[in-house]
VMD Tcl script that builds the backbone (N, CA, C; Angstrom):
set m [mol new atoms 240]
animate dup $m
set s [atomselect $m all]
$s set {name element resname resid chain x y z} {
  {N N UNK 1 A -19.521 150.689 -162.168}
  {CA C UNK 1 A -19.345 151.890 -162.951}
  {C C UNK 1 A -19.710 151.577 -164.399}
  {N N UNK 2 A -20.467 152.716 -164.560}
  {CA C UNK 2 A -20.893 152.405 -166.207}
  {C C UNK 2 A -19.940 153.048 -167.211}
  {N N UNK 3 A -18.937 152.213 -168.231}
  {CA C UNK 3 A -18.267 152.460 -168.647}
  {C C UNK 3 A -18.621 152.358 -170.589}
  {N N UNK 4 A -18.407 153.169 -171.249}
  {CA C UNK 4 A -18.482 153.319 -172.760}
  {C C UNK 4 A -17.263 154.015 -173.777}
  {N N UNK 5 A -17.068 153.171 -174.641}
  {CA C UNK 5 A -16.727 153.933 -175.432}
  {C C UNK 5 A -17.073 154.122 -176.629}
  {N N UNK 6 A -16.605 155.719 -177.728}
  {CA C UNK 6 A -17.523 156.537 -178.607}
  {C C UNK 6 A -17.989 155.046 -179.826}
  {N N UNK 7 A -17.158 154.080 -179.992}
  {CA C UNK 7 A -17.826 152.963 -180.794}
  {C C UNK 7 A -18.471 152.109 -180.397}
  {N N UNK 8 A -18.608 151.851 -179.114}
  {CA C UNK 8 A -19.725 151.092 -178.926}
  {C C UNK 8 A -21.034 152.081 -178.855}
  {N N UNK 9 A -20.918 153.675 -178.313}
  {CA C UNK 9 A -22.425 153.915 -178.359}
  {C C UNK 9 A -22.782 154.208 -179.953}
  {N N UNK 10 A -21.687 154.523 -180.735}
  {CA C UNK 10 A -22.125 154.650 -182.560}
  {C C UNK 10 A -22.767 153.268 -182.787}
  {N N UNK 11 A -22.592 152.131 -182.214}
  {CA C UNK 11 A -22.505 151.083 -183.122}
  {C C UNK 11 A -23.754 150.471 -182.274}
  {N N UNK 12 A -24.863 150.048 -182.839}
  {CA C UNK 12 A -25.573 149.262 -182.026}
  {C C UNK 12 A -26.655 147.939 -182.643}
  {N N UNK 13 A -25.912 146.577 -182.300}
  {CA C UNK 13 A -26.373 145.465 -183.194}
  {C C UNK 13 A -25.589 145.248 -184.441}
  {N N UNK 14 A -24.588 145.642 -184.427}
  {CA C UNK 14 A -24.111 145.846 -185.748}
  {C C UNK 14 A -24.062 147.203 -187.469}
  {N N UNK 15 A -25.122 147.770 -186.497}
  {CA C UNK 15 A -25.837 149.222 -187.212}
  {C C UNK 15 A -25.222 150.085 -186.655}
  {N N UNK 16 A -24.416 151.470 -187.841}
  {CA C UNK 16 A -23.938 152.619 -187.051}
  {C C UNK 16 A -25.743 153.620 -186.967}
  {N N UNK 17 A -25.337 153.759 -185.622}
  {CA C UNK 17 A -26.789 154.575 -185.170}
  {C C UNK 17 A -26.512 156.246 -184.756}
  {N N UNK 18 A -25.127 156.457 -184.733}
  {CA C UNK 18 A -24.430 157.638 -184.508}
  {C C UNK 18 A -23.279 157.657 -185.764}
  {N N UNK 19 A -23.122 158.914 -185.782}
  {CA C UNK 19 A -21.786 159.519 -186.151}
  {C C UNK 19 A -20.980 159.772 -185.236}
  {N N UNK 20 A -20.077 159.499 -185.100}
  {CA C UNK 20 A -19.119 159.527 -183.746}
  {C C UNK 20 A -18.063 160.968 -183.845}
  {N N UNK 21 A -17.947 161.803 -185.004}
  {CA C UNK 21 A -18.211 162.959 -184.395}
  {C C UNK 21 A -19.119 164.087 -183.815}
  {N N UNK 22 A -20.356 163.463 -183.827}
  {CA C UNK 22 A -21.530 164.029 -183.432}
  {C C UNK 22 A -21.599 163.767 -181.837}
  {N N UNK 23 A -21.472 162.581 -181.455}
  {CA C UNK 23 A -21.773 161.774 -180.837}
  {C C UNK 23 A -20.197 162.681 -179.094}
  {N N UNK 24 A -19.399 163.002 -180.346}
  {CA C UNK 24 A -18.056 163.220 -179.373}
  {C C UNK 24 A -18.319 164.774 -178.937}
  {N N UNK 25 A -19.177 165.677 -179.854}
  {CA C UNK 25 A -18.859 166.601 -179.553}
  {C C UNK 25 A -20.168 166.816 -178.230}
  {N N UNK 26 A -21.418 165.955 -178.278}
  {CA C UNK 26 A -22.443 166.045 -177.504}
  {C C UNK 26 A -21.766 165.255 -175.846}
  {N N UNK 27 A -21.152 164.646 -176.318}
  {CA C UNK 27 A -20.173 164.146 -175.025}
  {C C UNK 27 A -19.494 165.033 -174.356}
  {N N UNK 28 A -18.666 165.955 -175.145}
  {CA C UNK 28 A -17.715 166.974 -174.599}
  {C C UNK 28 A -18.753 167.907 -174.063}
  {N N UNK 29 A -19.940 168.621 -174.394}
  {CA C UNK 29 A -20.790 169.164 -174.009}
  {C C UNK 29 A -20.960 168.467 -172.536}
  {N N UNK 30 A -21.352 167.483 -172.452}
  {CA C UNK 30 A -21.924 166.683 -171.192}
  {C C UNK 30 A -20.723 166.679 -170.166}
  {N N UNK 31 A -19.188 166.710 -170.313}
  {CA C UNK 31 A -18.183 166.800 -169.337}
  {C C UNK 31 A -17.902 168.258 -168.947}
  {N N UNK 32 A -18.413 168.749 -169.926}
  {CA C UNK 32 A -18.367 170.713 -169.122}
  {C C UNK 32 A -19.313 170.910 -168.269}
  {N N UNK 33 A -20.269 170.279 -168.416}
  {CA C UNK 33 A -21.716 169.816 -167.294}
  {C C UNK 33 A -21.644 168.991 -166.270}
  {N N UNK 34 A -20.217 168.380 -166.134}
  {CA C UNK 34 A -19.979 167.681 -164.940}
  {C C UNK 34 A -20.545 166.193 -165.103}
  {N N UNK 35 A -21.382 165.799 -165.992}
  {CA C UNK 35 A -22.309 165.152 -166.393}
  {C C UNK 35 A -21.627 163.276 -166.634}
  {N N UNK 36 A -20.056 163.503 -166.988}
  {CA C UNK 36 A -19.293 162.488 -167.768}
  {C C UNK 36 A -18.220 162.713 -167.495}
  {N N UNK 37 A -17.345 161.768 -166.756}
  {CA C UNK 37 A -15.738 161.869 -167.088}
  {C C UNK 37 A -15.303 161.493 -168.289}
  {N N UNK 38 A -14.301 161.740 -169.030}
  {CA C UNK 38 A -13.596 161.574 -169.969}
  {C C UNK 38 A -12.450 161.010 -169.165}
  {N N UNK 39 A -11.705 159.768 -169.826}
  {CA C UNK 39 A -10.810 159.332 -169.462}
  {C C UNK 39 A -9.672 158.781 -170.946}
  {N N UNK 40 A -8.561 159.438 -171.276}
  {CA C UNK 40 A -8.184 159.182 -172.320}
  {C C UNK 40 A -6.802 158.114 -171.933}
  {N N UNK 41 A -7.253 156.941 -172.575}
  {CA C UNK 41 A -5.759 155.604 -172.036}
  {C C UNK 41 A -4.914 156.281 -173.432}
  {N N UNK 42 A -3.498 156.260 -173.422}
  {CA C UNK 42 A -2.585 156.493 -174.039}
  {C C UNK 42 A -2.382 154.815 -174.641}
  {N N UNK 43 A -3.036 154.959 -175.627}
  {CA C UNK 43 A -2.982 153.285 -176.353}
  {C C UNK 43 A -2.529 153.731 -177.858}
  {N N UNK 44 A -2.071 152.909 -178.627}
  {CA C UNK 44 A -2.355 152.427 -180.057}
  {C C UNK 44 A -3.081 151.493 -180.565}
  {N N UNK 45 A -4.424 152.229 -181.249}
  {CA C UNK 45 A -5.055 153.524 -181.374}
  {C C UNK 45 A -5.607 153.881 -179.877}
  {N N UNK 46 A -5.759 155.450 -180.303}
  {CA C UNK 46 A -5.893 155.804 -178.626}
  {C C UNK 46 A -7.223 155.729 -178.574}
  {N N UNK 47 A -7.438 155.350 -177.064}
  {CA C UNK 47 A -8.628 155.098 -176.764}
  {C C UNK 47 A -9.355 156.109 -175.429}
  {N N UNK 48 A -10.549 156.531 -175.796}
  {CA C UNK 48 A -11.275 157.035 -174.796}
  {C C UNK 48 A -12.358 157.172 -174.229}
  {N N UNK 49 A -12.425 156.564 -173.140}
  {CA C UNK 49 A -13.419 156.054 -172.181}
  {C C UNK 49 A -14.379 156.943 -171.397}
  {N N UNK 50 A -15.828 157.280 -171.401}
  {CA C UNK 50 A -16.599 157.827 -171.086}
  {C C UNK 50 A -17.208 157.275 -169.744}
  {N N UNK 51 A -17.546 157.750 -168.844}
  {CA C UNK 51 A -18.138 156.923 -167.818}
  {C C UNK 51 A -19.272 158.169 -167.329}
  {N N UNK 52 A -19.925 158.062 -166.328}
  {CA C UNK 52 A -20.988 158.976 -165.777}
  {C C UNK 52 A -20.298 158.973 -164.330}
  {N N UNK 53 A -20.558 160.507 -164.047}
  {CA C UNK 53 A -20.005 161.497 -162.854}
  {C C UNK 53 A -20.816 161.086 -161.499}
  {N N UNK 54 A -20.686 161.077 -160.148}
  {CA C UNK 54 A -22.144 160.778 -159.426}
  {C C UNK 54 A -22.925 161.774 -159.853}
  {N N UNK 55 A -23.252 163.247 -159.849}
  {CA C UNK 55 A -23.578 163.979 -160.426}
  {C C UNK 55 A -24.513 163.369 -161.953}
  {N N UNK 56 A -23.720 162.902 -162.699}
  {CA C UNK 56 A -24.718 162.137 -163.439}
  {C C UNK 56 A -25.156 161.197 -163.385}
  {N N UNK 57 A -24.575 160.435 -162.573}
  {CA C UNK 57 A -25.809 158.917 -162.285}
  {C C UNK 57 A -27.235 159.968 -161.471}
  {N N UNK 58 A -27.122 160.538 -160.666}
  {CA C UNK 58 A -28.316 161.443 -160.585}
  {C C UNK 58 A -29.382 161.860 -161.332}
  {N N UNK 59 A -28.616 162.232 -162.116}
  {CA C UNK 59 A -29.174 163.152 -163.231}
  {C C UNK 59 A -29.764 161.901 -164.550}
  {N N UNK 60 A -29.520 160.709 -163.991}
  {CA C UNK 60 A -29.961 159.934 -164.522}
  {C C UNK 60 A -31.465 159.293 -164.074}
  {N N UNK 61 A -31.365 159.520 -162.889}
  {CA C UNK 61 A -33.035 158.967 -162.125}
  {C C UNK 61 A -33.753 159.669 -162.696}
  {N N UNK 62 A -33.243 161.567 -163.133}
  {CA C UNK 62 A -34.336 162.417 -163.404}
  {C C UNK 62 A -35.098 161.942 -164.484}
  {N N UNK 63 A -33.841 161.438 -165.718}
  {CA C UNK 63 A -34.330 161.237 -166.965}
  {C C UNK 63 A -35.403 159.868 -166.968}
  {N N UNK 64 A -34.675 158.607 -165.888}
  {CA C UNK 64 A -36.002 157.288 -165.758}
  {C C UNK 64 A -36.959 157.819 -165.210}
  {N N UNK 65 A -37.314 159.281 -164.688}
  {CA C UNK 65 A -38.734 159.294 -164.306}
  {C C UNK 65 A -39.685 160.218 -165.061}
  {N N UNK 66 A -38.661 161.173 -166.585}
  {CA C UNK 66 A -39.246 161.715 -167.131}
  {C C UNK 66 A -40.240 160.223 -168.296}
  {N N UNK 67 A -38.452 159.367 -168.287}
  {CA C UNK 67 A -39.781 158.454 -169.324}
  {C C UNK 67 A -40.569 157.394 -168.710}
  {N N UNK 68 A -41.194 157.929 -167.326}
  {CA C UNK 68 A -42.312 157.103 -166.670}
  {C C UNK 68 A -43.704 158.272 -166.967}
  {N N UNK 69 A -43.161 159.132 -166.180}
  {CA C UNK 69 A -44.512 159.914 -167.065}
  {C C UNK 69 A -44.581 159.908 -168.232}
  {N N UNK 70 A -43.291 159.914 -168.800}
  {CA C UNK 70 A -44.174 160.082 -170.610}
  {C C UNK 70 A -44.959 158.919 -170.942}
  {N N UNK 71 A -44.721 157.767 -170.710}
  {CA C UNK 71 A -45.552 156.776 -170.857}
  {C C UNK 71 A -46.356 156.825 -170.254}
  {N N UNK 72 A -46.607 157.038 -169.273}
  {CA C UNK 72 A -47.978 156.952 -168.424}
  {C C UNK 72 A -48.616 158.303 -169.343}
  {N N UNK 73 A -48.281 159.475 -169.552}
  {CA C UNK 73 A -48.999 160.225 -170.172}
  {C C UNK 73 A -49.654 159.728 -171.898}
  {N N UNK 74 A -48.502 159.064 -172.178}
  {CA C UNK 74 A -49.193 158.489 -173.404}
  {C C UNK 74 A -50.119 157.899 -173.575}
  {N N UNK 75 A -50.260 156.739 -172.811}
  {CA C UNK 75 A -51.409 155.798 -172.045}
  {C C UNK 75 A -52.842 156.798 -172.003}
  {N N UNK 76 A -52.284 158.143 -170.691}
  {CA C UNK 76 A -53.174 158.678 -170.825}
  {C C UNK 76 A -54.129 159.469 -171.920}
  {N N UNK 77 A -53.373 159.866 -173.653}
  {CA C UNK 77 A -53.877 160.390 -174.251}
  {C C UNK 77 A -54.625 159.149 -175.196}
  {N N UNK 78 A -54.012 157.968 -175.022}
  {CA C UNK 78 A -54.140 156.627 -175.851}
  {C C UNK 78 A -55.529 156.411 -174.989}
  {N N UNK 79 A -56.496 156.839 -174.246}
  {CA C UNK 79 A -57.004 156.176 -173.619}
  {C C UNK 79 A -58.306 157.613 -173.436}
  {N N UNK 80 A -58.220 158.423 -174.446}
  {CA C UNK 80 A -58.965 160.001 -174.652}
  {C C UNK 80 A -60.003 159.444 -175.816}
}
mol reanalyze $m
mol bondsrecalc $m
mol representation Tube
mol addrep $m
């Protein structure tokens, strides 16, 4: 199971690459879509854990094969 939470996807290499209220509200979008569970642990500080739905591991092949054509299409205009 692929598991995240909102500071590790803000944070990447040491660089914030998100705003993590940006980042939370495009998330909450994605669990009304079935897309992401939300899982909130009752910690100090509280913590909450994002994972992908089967529904979205699906919906994940779609996206590895949009960026196979796009590259292959790039190729193809790189090559006009």
């Amino acid at each position: 199971m692929i598991v995240f939470t909102v500071r590790i996807l803000c944070e990447f290499q040491g660089r914030r690459i998100f705003h993590a209220d940006n980042l939370t509200k495009e998330l909450r979008v994605l669990e009304q879509y079935g897309l992401v569970h939300r899982d909130v642990n009752r910690e100090v500080p509280p913590k909450v854990e994002y994972s992908l739905t089967e529904i979205g591991k699906k919906f994940l092949q779609v996206i590895d094969s949009l960026e196979v054509f796009a590259n292959e299409y790039q190729d193809y205009l790189n090559s006009r």
